[in-house]
MIPAVO-496688 format. One record per residue: residue in three letters; x, y, z of N, C-alpha, C, O in turn. Coordinates in pm, whole numbers, plus 32768, in hexadecimal, padded with zeros to 4 digits. Layout:
# residues N
ALA,X,Y,Z,X,Y,Z,X,Y,Z,X,Y,Z;
...
//
This chain:
# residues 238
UNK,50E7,2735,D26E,5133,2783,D20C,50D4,27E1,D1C2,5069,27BF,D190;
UNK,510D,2862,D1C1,50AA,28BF,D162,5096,2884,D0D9,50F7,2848,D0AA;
UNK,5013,288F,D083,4FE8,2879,D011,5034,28E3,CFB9,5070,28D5,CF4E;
UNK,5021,2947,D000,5048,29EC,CF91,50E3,29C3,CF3D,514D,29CA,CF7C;
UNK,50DF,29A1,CEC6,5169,29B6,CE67,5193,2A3E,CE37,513B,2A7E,CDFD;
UNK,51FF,2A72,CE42,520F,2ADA,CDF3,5287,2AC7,CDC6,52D2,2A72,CDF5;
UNK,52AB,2B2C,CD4C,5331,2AFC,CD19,53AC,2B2B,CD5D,53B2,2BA3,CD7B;
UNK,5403,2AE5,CD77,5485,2AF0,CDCB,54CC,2B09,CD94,5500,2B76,CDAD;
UNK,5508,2AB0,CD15,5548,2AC4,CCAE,54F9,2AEB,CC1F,5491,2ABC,CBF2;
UNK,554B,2B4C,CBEE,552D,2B91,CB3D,5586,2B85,CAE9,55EA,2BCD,CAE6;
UNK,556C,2B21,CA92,55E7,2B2A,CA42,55E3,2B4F,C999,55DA,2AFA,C940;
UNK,55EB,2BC6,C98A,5568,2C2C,C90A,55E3,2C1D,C8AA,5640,2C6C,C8B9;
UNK,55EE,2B92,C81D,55FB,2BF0,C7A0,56B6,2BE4,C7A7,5703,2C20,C75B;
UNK,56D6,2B98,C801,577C,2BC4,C852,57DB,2B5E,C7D7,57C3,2AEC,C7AE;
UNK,584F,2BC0,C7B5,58A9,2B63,C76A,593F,2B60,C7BE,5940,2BBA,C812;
UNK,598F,2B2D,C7BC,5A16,2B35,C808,5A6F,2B1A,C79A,5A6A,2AB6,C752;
UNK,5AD9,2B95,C790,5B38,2B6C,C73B,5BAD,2B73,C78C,5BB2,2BC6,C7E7;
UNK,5C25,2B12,C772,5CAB,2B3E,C7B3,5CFC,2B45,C74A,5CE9,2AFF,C6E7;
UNK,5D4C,2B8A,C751,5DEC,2BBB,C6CF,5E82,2B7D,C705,5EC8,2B98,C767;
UNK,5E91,2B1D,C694,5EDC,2ACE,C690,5F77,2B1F,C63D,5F6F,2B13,C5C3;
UNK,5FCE,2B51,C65C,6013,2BA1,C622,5F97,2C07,C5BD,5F4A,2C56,C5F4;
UNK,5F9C,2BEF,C51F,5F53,2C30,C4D5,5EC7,2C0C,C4B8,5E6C,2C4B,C482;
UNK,5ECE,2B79,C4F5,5E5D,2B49,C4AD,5DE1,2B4F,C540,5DF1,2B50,C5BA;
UNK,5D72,2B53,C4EE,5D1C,2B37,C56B,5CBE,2A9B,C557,5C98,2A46,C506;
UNK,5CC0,2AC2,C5DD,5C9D,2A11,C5E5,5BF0,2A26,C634,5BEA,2A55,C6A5;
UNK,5B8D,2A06,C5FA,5AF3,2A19,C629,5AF5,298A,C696,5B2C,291D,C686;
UNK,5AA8,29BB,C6FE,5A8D,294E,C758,59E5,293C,C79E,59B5,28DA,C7D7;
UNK,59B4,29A7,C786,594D,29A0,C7AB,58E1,29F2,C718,590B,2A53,C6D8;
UNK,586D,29B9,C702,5842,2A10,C689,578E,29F7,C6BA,5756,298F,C6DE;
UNK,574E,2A9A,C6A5,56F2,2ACF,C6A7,5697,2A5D,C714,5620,2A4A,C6FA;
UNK,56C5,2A2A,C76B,56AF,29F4,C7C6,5622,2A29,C849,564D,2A43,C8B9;
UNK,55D4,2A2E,C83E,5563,2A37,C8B0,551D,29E8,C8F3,54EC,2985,C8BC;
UNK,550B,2A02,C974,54BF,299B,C9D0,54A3,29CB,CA4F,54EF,2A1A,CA88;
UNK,5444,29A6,CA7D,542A,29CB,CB28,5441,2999,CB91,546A,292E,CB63;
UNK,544A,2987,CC1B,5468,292F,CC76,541B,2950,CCE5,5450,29B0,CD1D;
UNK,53A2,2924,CD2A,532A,294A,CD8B,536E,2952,CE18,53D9,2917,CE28;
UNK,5339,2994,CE75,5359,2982,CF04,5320,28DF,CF03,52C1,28B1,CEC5;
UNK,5379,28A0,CF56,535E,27EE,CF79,539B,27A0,CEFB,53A7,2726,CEFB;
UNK,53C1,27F1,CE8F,53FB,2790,CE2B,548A,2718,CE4E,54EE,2736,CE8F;
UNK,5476,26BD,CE24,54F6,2677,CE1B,5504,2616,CDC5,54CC,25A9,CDB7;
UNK,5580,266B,CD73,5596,266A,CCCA,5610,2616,CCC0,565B,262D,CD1F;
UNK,5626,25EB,CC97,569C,2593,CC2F,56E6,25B4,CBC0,56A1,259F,CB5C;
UNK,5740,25D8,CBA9,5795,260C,CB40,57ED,2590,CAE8,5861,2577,CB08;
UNK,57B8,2558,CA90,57FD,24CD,CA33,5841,2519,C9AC,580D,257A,C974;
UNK,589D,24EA,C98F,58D4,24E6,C903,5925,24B5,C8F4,5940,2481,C960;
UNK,59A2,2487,C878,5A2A,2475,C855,5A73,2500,C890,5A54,2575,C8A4;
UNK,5AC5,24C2,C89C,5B4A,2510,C89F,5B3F,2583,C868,5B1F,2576,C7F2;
UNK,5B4F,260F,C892,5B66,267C,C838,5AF1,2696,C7FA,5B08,26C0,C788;
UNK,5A54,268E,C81B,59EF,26AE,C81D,59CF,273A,C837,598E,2786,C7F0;
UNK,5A10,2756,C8BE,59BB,27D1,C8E1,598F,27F0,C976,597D,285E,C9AA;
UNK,5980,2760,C9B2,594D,2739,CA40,59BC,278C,CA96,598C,27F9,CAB1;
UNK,5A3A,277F,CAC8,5A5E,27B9,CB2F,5A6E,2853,CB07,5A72,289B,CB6B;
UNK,5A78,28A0,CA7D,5A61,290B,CA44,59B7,2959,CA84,59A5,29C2,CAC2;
UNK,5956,28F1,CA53,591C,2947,CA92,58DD,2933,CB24,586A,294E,CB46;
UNK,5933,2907,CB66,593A,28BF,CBF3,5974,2940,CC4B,5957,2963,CCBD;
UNK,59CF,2978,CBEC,5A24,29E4,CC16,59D8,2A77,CC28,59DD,2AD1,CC7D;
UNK,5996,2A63,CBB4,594B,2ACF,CB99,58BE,2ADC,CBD6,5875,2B3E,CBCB;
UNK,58A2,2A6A,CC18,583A,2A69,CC7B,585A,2AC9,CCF0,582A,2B2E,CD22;
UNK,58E4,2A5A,CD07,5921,2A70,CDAF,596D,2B41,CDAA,597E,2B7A,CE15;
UNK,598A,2B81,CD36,59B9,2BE2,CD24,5A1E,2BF4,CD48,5A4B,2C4F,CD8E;
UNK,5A5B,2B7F,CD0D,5B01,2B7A,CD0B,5B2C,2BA1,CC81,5BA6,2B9C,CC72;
UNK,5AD3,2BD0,CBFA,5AF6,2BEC,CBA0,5A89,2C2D,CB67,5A22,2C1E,CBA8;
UNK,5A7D,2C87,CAE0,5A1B,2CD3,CABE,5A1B,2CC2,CA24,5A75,2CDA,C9D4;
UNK,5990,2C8D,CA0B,5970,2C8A,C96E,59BB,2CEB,C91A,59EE,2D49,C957;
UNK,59CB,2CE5,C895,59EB,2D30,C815,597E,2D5E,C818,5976,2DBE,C865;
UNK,5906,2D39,C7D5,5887,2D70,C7D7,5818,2D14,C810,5819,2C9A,C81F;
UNK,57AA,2D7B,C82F,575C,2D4A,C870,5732,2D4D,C8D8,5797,2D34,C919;
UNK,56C9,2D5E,C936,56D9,2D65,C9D2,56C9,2CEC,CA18,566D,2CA2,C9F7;
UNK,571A,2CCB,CA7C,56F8,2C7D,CB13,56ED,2CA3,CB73,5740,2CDD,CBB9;
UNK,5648,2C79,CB94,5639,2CF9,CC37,55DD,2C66,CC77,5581,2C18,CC5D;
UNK,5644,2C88,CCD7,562F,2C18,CD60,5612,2C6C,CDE1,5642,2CDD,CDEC;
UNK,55BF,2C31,CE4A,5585,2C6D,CE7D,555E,2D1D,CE85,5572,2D6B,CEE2;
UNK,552F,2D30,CE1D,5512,2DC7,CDFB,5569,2E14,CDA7,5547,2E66,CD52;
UNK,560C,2DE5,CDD6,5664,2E47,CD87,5699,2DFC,CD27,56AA,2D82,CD20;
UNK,56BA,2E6D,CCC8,56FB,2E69,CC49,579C,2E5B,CC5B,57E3,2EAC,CC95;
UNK,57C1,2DF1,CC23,5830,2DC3,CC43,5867,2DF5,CBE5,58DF,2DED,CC02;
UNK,585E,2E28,CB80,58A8,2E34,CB27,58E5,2EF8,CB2B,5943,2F27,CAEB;
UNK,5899,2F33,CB77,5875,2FB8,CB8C,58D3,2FE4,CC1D,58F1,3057,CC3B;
UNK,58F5,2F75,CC65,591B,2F6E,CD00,59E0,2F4A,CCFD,5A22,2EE9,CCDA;
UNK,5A00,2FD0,CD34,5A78,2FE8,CD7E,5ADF,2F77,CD8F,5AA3,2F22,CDD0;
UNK,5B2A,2F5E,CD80,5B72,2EF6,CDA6,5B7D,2ED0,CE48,5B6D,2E59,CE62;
UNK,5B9A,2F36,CEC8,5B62,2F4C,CF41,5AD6,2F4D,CF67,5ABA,2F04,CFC6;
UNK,5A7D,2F8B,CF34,59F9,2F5A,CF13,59DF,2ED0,CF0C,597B,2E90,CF2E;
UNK,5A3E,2EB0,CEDF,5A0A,2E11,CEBE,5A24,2DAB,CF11,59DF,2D46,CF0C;
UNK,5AA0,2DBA,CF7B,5AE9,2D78,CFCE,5A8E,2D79,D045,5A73,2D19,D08D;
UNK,5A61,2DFA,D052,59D4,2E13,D09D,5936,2DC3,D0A1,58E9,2D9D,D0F9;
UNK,5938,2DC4,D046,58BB,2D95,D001,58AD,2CFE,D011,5849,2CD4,D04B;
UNK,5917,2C99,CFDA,5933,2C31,CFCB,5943,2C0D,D097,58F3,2BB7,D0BB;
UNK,5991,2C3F,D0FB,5981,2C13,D176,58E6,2C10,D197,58B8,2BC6,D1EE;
UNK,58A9,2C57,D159,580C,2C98,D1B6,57BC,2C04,D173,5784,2BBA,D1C3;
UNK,57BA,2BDD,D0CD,5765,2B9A,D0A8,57B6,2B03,D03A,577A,2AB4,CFF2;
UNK,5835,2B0A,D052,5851,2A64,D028,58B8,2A10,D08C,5915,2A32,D0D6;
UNK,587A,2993,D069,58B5,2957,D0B1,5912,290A,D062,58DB,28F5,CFF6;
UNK,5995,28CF,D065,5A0A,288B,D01B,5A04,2809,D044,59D4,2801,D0B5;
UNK,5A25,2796,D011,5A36,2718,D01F,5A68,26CF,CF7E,5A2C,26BF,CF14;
UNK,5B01,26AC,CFB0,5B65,269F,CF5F,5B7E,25F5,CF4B,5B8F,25AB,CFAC;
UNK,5B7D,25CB,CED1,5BC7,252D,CEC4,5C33,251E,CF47,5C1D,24DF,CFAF;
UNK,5CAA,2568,CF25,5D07,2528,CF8D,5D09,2581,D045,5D6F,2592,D089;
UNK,5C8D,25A5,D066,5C61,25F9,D0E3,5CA5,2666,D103,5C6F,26C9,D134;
UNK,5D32,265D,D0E7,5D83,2712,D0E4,5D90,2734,D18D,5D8B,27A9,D1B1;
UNK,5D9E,26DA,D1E0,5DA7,26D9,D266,5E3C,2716,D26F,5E9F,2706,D228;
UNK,5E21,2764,D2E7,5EB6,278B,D301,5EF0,273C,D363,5EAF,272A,D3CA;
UNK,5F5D,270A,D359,5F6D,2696,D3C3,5F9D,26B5,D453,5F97,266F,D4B9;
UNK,5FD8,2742,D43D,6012,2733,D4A4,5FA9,27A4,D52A,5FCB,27EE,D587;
UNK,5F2C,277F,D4F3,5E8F,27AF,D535,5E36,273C,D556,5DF8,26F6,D505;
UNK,5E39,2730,D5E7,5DA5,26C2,D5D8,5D52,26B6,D5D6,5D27,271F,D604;
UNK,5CD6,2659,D5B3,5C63,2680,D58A,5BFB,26FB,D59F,5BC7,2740,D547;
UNK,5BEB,2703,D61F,5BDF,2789,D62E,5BF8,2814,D5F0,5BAB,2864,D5BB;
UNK,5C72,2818,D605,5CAD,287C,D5CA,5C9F,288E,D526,5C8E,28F7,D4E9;
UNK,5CA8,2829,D4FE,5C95,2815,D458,5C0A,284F,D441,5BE8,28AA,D3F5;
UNK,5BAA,27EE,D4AE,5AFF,2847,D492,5ADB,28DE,D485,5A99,2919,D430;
UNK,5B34,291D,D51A,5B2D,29A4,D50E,5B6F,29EF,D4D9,5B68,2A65,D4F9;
UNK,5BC0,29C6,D47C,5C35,29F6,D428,5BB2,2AB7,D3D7,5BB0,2B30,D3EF;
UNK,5B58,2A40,D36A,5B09,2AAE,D345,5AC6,2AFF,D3AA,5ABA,2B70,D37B;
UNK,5AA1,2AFB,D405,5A6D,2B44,D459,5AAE,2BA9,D4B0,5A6D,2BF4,D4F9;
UNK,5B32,2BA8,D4A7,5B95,2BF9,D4D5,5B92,2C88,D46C,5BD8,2CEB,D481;
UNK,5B3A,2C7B,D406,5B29,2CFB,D3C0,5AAF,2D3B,D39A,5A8F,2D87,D33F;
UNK,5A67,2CFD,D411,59D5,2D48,D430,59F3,2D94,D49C,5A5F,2D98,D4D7;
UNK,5960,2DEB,D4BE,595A,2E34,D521,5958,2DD7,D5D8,595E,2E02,D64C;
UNK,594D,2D5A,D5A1,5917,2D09,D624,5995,2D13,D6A3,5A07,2D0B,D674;
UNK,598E,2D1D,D70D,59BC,2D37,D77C,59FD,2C99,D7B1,59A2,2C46,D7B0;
UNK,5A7A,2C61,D7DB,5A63,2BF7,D81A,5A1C,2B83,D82E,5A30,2B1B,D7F0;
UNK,59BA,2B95,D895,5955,2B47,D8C0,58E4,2B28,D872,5897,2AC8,D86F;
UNK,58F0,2BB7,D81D,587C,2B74,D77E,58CC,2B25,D73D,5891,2ABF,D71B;
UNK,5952,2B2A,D717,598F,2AC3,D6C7,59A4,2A33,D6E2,59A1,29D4,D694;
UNK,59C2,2A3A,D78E,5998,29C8,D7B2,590C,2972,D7AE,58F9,28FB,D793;
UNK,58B6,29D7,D7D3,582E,29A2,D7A9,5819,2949,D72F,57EE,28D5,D733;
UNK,5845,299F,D6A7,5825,2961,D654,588D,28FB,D603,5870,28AA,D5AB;
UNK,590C,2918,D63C,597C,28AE,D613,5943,2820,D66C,5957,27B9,D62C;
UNK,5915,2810,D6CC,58BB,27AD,D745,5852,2766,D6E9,5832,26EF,D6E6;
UNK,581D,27E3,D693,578E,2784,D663,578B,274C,D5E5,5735,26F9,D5C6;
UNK,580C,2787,D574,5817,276C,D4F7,5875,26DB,D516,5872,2684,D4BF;
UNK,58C4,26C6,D590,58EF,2636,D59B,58C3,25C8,D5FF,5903,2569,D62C;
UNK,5840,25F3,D615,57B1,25B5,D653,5772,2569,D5DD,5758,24F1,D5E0;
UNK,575D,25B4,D57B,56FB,25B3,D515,5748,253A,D4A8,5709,24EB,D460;
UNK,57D3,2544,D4B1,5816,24E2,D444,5844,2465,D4B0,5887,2405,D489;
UNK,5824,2470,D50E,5848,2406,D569,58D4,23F1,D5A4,590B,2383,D598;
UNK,58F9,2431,D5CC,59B5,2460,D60A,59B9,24C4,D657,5A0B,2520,D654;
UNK,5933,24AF,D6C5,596C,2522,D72D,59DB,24DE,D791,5A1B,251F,D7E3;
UNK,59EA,2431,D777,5A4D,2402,D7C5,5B00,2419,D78B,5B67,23E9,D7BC;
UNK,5AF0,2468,D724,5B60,2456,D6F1,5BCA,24ED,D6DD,5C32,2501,D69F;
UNK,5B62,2555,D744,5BAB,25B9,D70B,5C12,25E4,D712,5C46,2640,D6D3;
UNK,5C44,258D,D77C,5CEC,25B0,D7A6,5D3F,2563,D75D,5DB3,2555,D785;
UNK,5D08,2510,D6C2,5D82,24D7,D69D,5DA3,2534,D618,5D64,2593,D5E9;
UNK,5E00,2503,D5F7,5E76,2549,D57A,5E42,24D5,D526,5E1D,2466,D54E;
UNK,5E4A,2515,D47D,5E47,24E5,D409,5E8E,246D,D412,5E42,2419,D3E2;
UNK,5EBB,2454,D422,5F4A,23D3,D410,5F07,236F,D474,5F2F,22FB,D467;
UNK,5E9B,2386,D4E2,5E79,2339,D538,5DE8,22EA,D51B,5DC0,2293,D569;
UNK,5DA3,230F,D4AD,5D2B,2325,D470,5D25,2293,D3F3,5D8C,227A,D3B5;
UNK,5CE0,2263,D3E6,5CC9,2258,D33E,5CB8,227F,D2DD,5CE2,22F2,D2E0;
UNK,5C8E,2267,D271,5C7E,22D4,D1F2,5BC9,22E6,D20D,5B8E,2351,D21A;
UNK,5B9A,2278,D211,5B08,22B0,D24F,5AE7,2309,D2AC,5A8E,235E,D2A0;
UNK,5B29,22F8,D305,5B57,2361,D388,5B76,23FC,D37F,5B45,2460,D3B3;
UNK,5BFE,23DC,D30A,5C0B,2465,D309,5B93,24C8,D284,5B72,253E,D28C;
UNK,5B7F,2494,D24B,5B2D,247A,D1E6,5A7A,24D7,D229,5A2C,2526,D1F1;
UNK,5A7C,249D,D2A7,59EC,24D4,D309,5A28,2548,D352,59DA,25A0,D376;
UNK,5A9F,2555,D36D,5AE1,25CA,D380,5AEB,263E,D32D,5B05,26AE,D35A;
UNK,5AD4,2622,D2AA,5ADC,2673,D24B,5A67,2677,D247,5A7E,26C9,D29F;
UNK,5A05,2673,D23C,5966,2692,D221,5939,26EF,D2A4,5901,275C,D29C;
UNK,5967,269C,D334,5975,26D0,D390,5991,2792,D369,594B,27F6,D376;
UNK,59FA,277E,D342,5A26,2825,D34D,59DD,285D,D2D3,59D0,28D8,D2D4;
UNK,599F,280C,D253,5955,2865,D213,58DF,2869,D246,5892,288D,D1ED;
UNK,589E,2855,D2B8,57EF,2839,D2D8,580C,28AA,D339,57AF,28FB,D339;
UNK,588C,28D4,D3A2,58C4,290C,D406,5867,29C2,D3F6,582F,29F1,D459;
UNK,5869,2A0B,D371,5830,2A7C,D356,57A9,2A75,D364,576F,2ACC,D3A4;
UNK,575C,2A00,D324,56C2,29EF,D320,56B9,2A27,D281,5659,2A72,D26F;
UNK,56F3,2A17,D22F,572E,2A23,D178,56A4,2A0F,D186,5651,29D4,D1CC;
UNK,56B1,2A6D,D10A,561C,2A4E,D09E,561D,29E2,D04A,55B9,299A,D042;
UNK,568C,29C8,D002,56CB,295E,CF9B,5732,2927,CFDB,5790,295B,D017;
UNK,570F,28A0,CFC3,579E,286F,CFCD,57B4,2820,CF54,5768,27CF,CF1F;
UNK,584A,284D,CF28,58A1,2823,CEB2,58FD,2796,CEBE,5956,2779,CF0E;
UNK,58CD,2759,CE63,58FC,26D0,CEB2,5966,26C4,CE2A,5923,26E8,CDC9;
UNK,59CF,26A9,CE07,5A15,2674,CDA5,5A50,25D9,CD90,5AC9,25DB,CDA6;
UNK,5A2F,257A,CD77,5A38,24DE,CD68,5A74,24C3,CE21,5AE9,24AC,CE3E;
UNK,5A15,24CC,CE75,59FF,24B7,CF07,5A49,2446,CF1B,5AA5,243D,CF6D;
UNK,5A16,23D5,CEBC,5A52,2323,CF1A,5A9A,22FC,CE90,5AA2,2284,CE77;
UNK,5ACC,2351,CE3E,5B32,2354,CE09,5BC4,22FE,CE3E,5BE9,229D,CDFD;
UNK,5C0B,2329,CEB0,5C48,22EA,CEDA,5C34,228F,CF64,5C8D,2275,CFB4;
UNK,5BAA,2265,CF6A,5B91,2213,CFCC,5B6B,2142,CF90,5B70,210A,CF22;
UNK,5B52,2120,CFF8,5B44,209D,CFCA,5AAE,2093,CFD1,5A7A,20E3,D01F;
UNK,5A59,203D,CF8D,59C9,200B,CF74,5983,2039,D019,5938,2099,D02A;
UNK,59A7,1FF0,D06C,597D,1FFD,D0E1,596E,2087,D11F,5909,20A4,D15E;
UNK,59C8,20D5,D10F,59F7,2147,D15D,598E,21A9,D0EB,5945,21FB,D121;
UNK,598C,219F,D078,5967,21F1,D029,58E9,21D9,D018,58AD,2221,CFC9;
UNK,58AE,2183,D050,582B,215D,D064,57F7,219A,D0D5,577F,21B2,D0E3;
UNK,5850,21B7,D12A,57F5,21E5,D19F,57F9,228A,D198,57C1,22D9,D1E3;
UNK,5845,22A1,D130,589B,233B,D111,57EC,2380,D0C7,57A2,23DE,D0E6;
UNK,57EB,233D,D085,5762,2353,D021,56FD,233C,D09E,56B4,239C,D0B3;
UNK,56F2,22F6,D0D5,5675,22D8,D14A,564B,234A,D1A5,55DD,2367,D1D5;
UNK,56FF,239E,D1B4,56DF,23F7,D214,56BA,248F,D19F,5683,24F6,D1C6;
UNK,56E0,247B,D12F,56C1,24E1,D0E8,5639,24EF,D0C0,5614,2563,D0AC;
UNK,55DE,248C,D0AE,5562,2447,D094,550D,249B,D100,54B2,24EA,D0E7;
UNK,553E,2478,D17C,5524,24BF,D21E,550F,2530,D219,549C,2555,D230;
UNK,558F,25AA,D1F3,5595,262E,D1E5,5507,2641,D1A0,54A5,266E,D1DC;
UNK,550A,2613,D108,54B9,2647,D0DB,5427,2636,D0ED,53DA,2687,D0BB;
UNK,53F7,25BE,D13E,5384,25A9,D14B,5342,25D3,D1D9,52CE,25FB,D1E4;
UNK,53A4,25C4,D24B,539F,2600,D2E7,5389,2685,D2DD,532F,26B9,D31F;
UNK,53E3,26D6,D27E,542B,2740,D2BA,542F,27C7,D242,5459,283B,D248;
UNK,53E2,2766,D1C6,53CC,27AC,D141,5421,2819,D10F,5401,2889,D0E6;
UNK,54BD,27CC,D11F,551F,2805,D0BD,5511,27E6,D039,5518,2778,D002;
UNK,54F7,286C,D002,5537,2815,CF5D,55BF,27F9,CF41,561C,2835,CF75;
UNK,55C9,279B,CEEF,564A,2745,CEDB,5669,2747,CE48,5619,2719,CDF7;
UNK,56DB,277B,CE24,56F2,2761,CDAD,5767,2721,CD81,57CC,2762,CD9C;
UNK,577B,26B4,CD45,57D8,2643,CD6D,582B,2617,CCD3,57ED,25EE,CC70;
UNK,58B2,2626,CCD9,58E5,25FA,CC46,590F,2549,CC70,5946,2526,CCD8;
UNK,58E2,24EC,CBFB,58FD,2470,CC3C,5927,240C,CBB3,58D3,2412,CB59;
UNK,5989,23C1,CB9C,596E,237E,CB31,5946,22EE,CB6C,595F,228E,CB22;
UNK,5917,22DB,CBCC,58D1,2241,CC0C,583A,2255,CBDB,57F7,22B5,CC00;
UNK,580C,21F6,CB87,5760,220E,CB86,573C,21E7,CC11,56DF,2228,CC42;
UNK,5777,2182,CC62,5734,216E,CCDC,5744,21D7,CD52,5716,21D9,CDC4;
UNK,578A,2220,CD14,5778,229F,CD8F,56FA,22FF,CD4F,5692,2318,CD8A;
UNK,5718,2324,CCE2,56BD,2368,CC60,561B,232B,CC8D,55B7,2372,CC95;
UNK,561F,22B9,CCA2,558B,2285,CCC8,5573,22AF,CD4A,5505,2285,CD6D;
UNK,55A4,22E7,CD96,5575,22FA,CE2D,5537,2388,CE08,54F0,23B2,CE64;
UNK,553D,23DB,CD9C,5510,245E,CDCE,54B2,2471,CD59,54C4,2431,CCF2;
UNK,5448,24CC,CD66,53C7,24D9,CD6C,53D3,2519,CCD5,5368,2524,CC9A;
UNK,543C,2541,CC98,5437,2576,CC17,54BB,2559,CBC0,552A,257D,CBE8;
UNK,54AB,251B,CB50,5542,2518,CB23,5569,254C,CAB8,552F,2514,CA5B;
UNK,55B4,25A3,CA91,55FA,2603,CA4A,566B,25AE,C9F5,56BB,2560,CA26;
UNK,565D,25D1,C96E,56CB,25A7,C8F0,56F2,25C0,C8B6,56BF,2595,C84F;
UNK,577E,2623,C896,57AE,2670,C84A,5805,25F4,C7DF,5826,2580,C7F3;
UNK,5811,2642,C77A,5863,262A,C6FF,589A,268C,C6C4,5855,26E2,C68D;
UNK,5920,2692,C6C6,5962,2715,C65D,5909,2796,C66E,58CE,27E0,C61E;
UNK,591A,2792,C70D,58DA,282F,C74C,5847,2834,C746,580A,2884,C78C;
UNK,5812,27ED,C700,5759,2818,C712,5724,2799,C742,5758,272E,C724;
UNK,56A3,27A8,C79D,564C,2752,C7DC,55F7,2706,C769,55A0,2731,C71D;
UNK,5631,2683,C779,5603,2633,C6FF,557C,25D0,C761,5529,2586,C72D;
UNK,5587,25E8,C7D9,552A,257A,C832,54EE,25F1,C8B2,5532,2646,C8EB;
UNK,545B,25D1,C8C4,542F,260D,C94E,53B8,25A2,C984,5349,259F,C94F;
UNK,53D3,2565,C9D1,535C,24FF,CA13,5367,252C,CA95,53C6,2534,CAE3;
UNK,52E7,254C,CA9C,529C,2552,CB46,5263,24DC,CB4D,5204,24B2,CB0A;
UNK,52B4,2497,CBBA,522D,242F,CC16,51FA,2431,CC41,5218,247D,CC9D;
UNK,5198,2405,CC4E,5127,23ED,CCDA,5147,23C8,CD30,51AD,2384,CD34;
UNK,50F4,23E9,CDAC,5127,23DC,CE25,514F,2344,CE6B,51AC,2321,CEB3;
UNK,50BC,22E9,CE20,50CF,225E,CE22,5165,2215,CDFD,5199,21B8,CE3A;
UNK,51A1,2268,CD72,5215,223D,CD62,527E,2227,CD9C,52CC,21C8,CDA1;
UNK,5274,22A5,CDD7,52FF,22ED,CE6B,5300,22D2,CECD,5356,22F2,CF1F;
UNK,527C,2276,CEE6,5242,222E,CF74,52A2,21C2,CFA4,528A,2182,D00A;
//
């Protein structure tokens, strides 16, 4: 794995307000932090913290009030709404609590779903729809349908199709959320993988400390600002 860190994520000074009829309601406040190439971060708080807010605003599904967020180079806050739809296929990857599988697509198809809006030809999509469900362990499974799967299953299907681009980030939102101990253990194992094989950074909203303990940095918001930042050592994450 390369040594070289640089920052992936920028998050300069950023507040988020949303308007509630008249009133406004603050959700994020003067908030900054960085996120390295190879990072894999943890997002903890209560309820209504801030975590999937600025989870959003990572992934550029939404844009600060003030402040800038510039993830891999660009300024998210500065960038097109099409621009962005763009941007987001080239460099994030999605992985959802309840996997967002379309059912009536099977695994396969679900993988190359994102890749159907790149430039890749066919046989590149196959290529890499082949290796992103190599890599999560279900190249035996690609001919089945959601309904035929487990939640672990479909669950590696969904990571599957976010690893499918070769994402710069992948956005994880409470992953084994709806899985059981077992399944969500191996969910984190293979995410553990990404980031240490394959040096995705990972940025992960979780309210499990035992998922929170698998990754290499953990993040703690309170009423919108970072009240906690611990980097571990490597010994720790070992």
């Amino acid at each position: 794995m390369s040594e070289s860190k640089s920052p992936v994520v920028i998050v300069d000074d950023v507040c988020k307000e949303y308007r509630k009829n008249e009133n406004v309601v603050p959700v994020l406040q003067n908030l900054t932090l960085e996120m390295n190439s190879g990072d894999y971060v943890s997002l903890m708080g209560p309820s209504g913290s801030g975590k999937s807010t600025l989870l959003n605003l990572i992934a550029g599904l939404d844009k600060p009030t003030s402040g800038s967020v510039i993830v891999c180079g660009q300024d998210l806050g500065k960038t097109s709404q099409s621009e962005l739809s763009k941007w987001r296929s080239r460099h994030i990857g999605f992985v959802f609590q309840m996997y967002n599988l379309i059912p009536v697509l099977n695994a396969y198809e679900n993988v190359e779903l994102p890749l159907t809006l790149t430039p890749l030809n066919r046989k590149q999509r196959k290529q890499q729809v082949q290796t992103a469900l190599e890599v999560v362990g279900l190249s035996d499974r690609m001919d089945h349908y959601p309904r035929q799967l487990s939640g672990g299953q479909e669950q590696r299907v969904s990571i599957a199709r976010a690893i499918a681009t070769d994402p710069t980030l992948i956005v994880a939102d409470e992953p084994t959320g709806d899985l059981d101990a077992k399944s969500g253990s191996e969910i984190l194992d293979l995410l553990g993988r990404l980031n240490e094989e394959f040096n995705k950074t990972i940025v992960m909203v979780t309210h499990d400390p035992g998922a929170a303990a698998r990754a290499k940095r953990n993040l703690n918001l309170l009423d919108g600002r970072l009240v906690g930042d611990i980097v571990k050592s490597t010994e720790q994450t070992a």
